[in-house]
C-alpha positions as CSV (number, residue, x, y, z in Angstrom):
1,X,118.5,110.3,115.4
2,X,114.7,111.3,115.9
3,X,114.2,114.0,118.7
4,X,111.2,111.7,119.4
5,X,111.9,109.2,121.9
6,X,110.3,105.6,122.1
7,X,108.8,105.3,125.5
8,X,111.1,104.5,128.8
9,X,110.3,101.5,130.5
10,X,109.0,101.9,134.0
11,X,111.0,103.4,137.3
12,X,113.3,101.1,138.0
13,X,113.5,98.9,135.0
14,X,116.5,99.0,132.5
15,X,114.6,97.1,130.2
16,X,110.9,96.5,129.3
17,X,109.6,93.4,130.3
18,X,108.0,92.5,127.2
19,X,108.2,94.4,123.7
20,X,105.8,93.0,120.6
21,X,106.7,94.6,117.1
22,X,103.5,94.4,115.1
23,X,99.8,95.9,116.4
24,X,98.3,93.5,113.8
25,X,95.6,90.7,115.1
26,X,98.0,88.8,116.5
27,X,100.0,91.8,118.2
28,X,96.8,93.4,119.9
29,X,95.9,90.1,121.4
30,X,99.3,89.3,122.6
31,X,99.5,92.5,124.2
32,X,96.1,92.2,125.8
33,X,97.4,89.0,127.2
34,X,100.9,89.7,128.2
35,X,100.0,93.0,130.2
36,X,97.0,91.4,132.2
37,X,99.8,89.4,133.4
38,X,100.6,92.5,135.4
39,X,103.8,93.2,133.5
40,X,104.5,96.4,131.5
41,X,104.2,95.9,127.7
42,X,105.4,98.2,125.1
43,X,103.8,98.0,121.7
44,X,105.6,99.0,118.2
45,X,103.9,99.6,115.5
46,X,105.0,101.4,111.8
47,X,101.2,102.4,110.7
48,X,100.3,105.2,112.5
49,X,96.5,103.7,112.9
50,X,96.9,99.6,114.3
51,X,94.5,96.9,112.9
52,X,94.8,97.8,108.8
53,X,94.5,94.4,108.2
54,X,91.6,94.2,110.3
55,X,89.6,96.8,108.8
56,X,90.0,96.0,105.3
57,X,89.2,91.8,106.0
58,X,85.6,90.7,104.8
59,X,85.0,93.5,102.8
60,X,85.0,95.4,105.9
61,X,83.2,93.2,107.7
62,X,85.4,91.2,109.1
63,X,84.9,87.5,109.0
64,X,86.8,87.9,113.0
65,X,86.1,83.6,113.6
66,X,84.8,80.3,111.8
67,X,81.5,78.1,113.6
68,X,83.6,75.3,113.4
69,X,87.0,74.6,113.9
70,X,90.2,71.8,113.6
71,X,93.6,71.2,112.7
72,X,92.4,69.7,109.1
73,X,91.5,74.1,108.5
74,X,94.8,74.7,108.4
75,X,97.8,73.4,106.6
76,X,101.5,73.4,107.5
77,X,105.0,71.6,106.5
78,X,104.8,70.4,110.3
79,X,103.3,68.7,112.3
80,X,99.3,68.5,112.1
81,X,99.0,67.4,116.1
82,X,101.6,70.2,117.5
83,X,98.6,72.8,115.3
84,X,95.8,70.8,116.9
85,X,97.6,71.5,120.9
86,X,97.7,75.1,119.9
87,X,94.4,75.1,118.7
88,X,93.1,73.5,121.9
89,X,95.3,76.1,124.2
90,X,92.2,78.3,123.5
91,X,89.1,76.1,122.3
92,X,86.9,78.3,119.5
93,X,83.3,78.6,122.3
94,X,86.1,80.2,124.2
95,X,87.2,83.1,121.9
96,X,83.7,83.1,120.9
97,X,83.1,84.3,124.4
98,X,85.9,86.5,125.1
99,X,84.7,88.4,122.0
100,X,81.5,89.1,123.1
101,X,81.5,89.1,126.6
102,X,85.0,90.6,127.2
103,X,85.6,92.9,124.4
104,X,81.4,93.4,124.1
105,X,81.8,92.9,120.6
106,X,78.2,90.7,119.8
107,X,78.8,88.2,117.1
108,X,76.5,86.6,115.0
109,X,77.0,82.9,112.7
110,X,76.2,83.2,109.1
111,X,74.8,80.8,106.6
112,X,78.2,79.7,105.4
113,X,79.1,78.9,109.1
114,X,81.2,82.7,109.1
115,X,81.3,84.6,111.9
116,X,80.7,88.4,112.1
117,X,80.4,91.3,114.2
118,X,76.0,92.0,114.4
119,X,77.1,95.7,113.4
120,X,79.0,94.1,110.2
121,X,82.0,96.6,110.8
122,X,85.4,95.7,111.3
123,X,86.2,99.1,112.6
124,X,84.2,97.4,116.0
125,X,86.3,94.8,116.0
126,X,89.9,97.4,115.9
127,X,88.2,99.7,118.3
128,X,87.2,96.9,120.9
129,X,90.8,95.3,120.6
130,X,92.7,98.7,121.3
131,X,90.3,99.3,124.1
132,X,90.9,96.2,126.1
133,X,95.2,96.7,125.3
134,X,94.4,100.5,127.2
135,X,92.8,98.9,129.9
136,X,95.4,96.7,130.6
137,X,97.9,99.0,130.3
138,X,99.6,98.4,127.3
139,X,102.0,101.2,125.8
140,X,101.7,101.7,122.3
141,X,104.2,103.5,119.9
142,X,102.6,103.9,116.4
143,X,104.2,105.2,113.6
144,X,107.6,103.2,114.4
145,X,109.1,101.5,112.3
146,X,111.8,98.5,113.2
147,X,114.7,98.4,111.3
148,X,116.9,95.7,113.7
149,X,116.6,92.9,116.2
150,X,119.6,92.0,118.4
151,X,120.0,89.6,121.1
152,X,122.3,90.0,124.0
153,X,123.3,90.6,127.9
154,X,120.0,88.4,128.3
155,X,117.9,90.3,126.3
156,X,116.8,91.7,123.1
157,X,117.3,95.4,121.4
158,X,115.2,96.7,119.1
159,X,116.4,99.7,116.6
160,X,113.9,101.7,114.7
161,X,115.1,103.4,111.1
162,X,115.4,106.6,112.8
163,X,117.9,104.9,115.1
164,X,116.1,105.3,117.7
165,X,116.2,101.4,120.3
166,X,114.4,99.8,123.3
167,X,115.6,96.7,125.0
168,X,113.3,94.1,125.8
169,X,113.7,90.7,128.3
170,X,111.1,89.1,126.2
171,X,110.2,89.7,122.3
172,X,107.3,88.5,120.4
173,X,107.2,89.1,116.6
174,X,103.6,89.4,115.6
175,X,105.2,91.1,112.0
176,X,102.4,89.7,109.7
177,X,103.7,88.3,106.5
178,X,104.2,89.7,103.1
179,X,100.0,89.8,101.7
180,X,98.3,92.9,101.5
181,X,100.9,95.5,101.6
182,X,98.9,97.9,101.4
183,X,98.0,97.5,104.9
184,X,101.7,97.7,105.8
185,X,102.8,94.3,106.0
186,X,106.8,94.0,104.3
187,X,107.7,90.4,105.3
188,X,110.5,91.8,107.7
189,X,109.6,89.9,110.3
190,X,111.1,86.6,108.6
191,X,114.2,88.7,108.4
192,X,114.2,89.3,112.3
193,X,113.8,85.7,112.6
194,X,116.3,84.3,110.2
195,X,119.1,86.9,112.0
196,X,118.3,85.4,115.2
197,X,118.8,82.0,114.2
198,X,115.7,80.5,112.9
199,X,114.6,78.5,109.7
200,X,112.1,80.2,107.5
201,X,110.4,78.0,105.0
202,X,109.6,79.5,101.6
203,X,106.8,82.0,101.6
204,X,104.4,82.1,98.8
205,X,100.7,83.9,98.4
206,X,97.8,81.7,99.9
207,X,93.8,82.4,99.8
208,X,94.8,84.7,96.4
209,X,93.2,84.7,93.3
210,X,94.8,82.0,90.5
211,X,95.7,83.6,86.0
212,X,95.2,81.9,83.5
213,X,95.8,82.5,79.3
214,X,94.2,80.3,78.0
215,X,90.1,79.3,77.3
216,X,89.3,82.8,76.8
217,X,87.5,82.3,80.1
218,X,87.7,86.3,80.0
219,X,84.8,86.6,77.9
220,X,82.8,85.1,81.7
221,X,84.2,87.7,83.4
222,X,81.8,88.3,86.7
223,X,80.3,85.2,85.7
224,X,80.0,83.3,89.6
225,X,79.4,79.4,89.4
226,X,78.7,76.6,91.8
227,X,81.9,74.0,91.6
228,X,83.6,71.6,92.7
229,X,87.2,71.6,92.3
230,X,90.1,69.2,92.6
231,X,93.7,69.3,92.6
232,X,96.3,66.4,91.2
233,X,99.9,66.0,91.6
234,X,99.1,63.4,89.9
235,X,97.3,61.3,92.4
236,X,94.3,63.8,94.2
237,X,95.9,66.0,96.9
238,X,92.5,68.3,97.4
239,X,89.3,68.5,96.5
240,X,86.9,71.4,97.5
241,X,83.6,72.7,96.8
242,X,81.6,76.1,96.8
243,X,81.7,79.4,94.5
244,X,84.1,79.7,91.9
245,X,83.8,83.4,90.1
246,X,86.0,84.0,86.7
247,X,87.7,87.2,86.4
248,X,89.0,89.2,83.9
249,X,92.9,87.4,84.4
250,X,91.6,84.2,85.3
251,X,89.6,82.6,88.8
252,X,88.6,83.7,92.2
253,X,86.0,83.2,94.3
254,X,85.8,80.9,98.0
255,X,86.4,77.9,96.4
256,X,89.6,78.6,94.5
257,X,91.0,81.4,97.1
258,X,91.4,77.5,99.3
259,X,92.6,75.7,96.4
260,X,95.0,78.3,95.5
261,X,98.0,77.2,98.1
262,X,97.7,73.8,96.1
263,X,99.3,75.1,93.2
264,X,100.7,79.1,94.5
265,X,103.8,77.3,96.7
266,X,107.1,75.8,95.7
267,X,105.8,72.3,95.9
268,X,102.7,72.8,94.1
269,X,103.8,73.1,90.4
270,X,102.9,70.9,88.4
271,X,99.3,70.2,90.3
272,X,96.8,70.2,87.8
273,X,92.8,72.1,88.9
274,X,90.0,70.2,87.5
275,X,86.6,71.9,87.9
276,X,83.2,70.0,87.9
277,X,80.3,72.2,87.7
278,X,78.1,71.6,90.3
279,X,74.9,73.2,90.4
280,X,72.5,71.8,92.7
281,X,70.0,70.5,90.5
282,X,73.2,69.1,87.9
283,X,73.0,65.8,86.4
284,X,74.9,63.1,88.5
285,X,76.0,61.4,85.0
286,X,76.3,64.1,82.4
287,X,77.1,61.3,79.9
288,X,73.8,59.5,80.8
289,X,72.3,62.6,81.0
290,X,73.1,63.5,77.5
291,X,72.7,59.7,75.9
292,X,69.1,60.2,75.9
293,X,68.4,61.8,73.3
294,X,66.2,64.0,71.6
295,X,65.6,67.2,69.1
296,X,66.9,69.8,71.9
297,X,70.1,71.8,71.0
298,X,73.1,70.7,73.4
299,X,72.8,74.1,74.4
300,X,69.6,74.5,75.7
301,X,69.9,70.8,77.6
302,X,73.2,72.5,80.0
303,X,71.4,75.8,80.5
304,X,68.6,73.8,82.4
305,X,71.2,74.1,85.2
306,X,74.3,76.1,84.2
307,X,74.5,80.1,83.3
308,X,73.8,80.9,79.6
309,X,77.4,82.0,79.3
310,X,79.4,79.1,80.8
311,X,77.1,76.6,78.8
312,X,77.7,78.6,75.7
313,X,81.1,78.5,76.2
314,X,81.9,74.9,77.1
315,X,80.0,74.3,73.8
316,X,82.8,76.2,72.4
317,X,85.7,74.4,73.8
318,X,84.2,70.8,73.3
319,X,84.1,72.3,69.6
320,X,80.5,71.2,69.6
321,X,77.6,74.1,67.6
322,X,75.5,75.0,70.5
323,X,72.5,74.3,68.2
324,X,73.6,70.7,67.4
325,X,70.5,68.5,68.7
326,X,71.5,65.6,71.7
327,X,70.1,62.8,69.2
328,X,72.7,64.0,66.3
329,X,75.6,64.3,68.9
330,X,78.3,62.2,68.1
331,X,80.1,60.3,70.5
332,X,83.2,61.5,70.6
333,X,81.8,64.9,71.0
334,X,79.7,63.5,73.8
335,X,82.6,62.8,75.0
336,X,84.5,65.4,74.9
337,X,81.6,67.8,76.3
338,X,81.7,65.4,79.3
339,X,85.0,65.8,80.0
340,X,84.2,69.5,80.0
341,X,81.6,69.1,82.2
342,X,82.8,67.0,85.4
343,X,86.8,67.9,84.4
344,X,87.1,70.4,82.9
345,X,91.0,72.1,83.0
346,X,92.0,75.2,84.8
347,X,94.7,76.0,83.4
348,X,96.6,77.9,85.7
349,X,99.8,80.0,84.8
350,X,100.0,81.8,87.7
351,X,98.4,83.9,90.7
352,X,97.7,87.3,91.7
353,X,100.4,87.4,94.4
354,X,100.9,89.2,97.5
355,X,99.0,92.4,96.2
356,X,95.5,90.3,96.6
357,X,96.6,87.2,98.7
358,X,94.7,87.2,102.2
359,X,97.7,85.6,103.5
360,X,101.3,84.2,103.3
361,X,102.2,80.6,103.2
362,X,105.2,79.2,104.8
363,X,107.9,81.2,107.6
364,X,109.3,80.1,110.9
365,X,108.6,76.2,111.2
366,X,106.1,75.4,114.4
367,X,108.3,72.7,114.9
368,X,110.8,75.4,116.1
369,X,108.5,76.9,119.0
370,X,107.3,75.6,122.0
371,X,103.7,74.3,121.6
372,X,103.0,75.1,124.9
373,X,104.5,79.0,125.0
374,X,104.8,79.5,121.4
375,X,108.5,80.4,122.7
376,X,111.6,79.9,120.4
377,X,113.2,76.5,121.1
378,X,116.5,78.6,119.8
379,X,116.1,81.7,121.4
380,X,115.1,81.9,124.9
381,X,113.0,84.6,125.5
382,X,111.9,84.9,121.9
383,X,108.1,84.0,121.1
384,X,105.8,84.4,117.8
385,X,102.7,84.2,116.9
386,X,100.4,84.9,113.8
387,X,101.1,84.8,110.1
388,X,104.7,84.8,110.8
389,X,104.4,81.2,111.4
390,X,104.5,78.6,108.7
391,X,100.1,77.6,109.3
392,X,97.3,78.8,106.6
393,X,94.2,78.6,107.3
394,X,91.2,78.1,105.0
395,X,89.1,81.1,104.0
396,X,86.5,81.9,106.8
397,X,87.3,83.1,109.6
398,X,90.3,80.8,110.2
399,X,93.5,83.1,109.6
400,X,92.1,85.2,112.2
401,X,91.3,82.5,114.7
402,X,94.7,80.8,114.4
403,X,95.9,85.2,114.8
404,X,93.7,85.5,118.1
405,X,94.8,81.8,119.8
406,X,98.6,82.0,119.6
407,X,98.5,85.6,120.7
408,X,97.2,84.8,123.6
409,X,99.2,82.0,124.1
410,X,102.3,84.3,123.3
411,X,101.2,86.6,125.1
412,X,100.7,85.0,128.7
413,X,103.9,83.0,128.7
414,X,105.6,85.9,127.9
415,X,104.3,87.9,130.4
């Protein structure tokens, strides 16, 4: 037993009125929202500094919202309309607003329709968020970390791994999922929930990098490449465009961090990722393109509008010598090159995983919460919000905005 206590509720409370486990993005803005309620909220978190997540997002920048925003962002095994009602509990120009005129946080919209803090540092973002919880009264026990969620006598208690406990009327588990651990996050959460009675759909690493062994596509390494990819399973289930970057182990980059849920969960093996090359100033009909002839190497015709290196090297897998001319080109190698060119196979054997995934697919069905309260439809007095949820968001902003609208909503039907 620790000879450090967890805070008491107030005088004359047995229990606290509200208890979050997790000071994550979801937790901060629950709590913010659950206290201005007027009740008290108690706050436990393992890290001993909140927000890790936070801080390390957008390579410290924080990407904190998308320009633009609807249920089609976001995937889930659910519903698409019960996303779209909790999406609209909180409409985007709102948060927008509450983050820079509430939290005085000013935001500015990129070029790839990302939004930012002006200051570009996410330690703004943590700083304004822990802020607005002190203002509002929010109790906050760091370094705490939860070992066991019971419910009981019309409530919940919470045990920490020093056996230490708090009892709570309401509980909201704003636990994160299992990417980045680094940052803390250990997936418990789902456990919590499963205990208590709820479903948890398989989790799997989303917006993560994808491997590959094959092409000797590590000889590109740092090698960053407009494309345009698609997935099949076998009919197309997802087509994308924008930067695609090849690694050292295989692919990364916007483009195939969004793909990457396509063929990283349980459902998704088999789908095959097809990449067309898609440089601005590309040929719209590479086979027209190259069909008309002439003494310059094959080469030298694709680095018009490709990089040296992935020209080169599409040469090689077509089988084709870089120097061969387009008027001695057979047709088969045409072909072939073609293929290459507007299909050409990622062969994916695997992904990154949780060390480098920005989030975690799947966990407690939406279908199992109240759209309206985000309040277990099993477990009165239990509500969620946040990555513990089975809804990915796209890269941009997105994880983050779908982190920010159903803690609030959490938080205010809680408190």
């Amino acid at each position: 037993m620790s000879d450090r206590p967890l805070p008491a509720p107030p005088d004359g409370l047995l229990r606290w009125p509200v208890v979050i486990v997790g000071a994550g993005a979801a937790g901060m803005m629950t709590a913010i929202h659950a206290a201005r309620t007027g009740v008290p909220v108690l706050v436990l978190e393992s890290a001993r500094k909140p927000g890790a997540k936070i801080k390390v997002s957008g390579g410290g920048r924080c990407n904190v919202l998308p320009s633009v925003v609807d249920e089609g962002d976001f995937h889930t095994e659910g519903s698409s309309k019960a996303v779209r009602k909790v999406l609209r509990s909180w409409p985007l120009d709102h948060v927008t607003a509450f983050f820079a005129d509430d939290l005085g946080i000013p935001l500015k919209v990129e070029d790839t329709g990302k939004v930012f803090p002006v200051s570009d540092r996410s330690g703004d973002v943590v700083v304004a968020l822990l802020r607005a919880m002190d203002r509002a009264g929010v109790t906050l026990a760091t370094d705490t970390r939860v070992a066991d969620v019971t419910r009981g006598d019309g409530g919940f208690t919470v045990t920490t791994t020093d056996d230490r406990s708090v009892h709570a009327d309401r509980l909201v588990l704003t636990t994160g999922g299992l990417s980045l651990p680094k940052t803390g996050s250990d997936g418990a959460g789902y456990r919590w929930a499963r205990t208590l009675g709820h479903t948890v759909l398989p989790r799997y690493p989303a917006l993560v990098p994808l491997l590959t062994d094959t092409g000797d596509w590590d000889r590109l390494a740092g090698l960053a490449v407009p494309a345009r990819l698609t997935a099949r399973a076998p009919k197309v289930v997802w087509e994308g465009e924008g930067d695609l970057l090849v690694t050292h182990k295989g692919f990364s980059g916007p483009v195939v961090l969004d793909a990457s849920y396509r063929v990283a969960a349980p459902w998704g093996q088999g789908t095959a990722l097809t990449a067309r090359w898609a440089a601005a100033d590309a040929p719209a009909d590479w086979d027209v393109h190259l069909q008309q002839g002439g003494a310059r190497p094959v080469a030298a015709v694709l680095r018009d509008t490709l990089p040296r290196r992935l020209a080169d090297h599409l040469c090689g897998l077509a089988d084709i010598d870089p120097s061969t001319t387009l008027g001695a080109l057979r047709r088969d190698d045409r072909k072939r090159l073609v293929s290459l060119l507007e299909e050409c196979p990622l062969h994916v054997t695997g992904t990154e995983g949780y060390r480098t995934a920005e989030v975690t697919g799947g966990g407690v069905p939406l279908a199992e919460l109240s759209t309206t309260t985000l309040e277990s439809r099993l477990v009165p007095g239990l509500h969620m919000a946040g990555e513990i949820i089975d809804v990915t968001g796209r890269l941009g902003g997105y994880n983050f905005h779908w982190a920010w609208v159903t803690g609030r909503l959490a938080g205010l039907a809680a408190g």
